[in-house]
N, C-alpha and C positions, 0 to 999 in steps of 0.2 A: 443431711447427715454430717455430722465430723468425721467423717473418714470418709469425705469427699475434699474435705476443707485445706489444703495445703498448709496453711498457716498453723492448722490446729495440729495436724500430722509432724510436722517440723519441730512446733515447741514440742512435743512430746515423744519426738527420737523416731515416732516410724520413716520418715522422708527427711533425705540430706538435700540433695539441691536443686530445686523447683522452678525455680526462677530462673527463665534461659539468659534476660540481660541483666546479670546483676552488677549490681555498683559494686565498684573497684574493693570496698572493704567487707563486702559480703562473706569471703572465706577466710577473715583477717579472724586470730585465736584471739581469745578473749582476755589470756593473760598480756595481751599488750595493751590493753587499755592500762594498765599501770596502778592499778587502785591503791591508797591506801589502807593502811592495815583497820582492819575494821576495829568498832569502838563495840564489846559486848557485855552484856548485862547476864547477871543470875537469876536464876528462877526469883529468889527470896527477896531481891530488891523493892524496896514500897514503888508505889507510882508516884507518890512525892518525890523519892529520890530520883528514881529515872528521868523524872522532867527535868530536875537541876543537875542533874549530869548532862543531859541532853542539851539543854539548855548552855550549859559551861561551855562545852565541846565544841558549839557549833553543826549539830547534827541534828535531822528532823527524824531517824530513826534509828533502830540498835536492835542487831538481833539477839534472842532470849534464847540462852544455851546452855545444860545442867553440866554440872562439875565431870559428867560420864563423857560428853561430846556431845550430845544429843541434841538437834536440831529445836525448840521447841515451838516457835514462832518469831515475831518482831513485832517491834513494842514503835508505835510511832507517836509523837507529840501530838498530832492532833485527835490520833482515835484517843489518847490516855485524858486527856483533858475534857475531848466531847462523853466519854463516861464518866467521868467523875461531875463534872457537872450536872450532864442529868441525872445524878445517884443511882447508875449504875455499877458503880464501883465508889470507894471511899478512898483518898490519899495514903491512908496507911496500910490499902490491899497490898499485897504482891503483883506484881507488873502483870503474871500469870493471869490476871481476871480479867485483863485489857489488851493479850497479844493476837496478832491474827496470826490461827495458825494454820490456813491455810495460802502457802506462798510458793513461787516457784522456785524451784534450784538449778544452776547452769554449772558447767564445770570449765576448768581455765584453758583442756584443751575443745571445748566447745567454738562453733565461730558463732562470730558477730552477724550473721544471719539469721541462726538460730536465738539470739537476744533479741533482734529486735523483734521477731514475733511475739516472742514472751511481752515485750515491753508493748507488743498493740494492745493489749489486757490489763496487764498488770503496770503497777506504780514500781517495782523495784524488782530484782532477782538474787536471791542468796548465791554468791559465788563459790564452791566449794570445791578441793580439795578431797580426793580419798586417797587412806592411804591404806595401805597395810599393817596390821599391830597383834603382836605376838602377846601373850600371858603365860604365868607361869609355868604352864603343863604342856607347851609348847603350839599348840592349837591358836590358830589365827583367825582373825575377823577383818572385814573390812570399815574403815572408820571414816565419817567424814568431820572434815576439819573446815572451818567458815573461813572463807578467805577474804571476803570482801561483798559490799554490798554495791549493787551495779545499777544506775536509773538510768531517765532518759538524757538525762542532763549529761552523764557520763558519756554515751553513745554518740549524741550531739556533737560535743565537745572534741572526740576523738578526731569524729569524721570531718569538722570544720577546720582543725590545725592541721589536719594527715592529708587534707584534700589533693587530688594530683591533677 
């Protein structure tokens, strides 16, 4: 069962820290990995475009976020190209016909424990941000805001400079 599975309990908030010898960056907040500012696309964008933006940029993914905030998936060079070639989708689709949108999200004061579960699973985690945001009638919501997109490489990278 997954609610025996530590690793599954962890990514998903029931269980903070399970692991009695953790490495040194286990409880290390996720806003220090230092990301930069993510590169994000509109729902409306063709999948031709997204690739040559993608392409441009130097990035092999982008997440897909409507004008509201609203999470909608991530759009990656290889799923967008493996649909369009098999005519599953057409170049001048919107990115929408080729995003997964089922993905994880972390938050920046999450720890890097908690990430690298995610990352035994998944290729990447949306970094988010929530904030608070008031409208006109004074009534509040909570909103999230994409802060950055986090892989392994990231995680990697941290733990091999940061080593102690």
């Amino acid at each position: 069962s997954k609610f025996l599975n530590d690793k599954w309990m962890i990514k998903n908030g029931f269980l903070n820290d399970v692991q009695e010898n953790k490495p040194w960056w286990w409880n290390v907040k996720v806003q220090k990995l230092n990301l930069s500012a993510p590169l994000i696309l509109l729902p409306e964008v063709s999948c031709q475009k997204a690739i040559e933006i993608l392409q441009e940029k130097g990035y092999d993914q982008a997440p897909v976020v409507a004008e509201s905030g609203l999470i909608l998936g991530m759009v990656t060079l290889s799923n967008t190209l493996t649909s369009v070639l098999a005519g599953k989708a057409q170049f001048s689709d919107p990115v929408t016909n080729v995003i997964y949108d089922q993905f994880s999200k972390i938050g920046l004061e999450d720890n890097l424990g908690k990430l690298s579960c995610i990352l035994e699973n998944d290729h990447f985690a949306i970094v988010v941000h929530e904030q608070m945001q008031f409208n006109g009638n004074g009534s509040s919501f909570m909103k999230q805001t994409v802060f950055g997109v986090v892989t392994a490489m990231d995680l990697l990278t941290f733990v091999s400079r940061n080593e102690k």
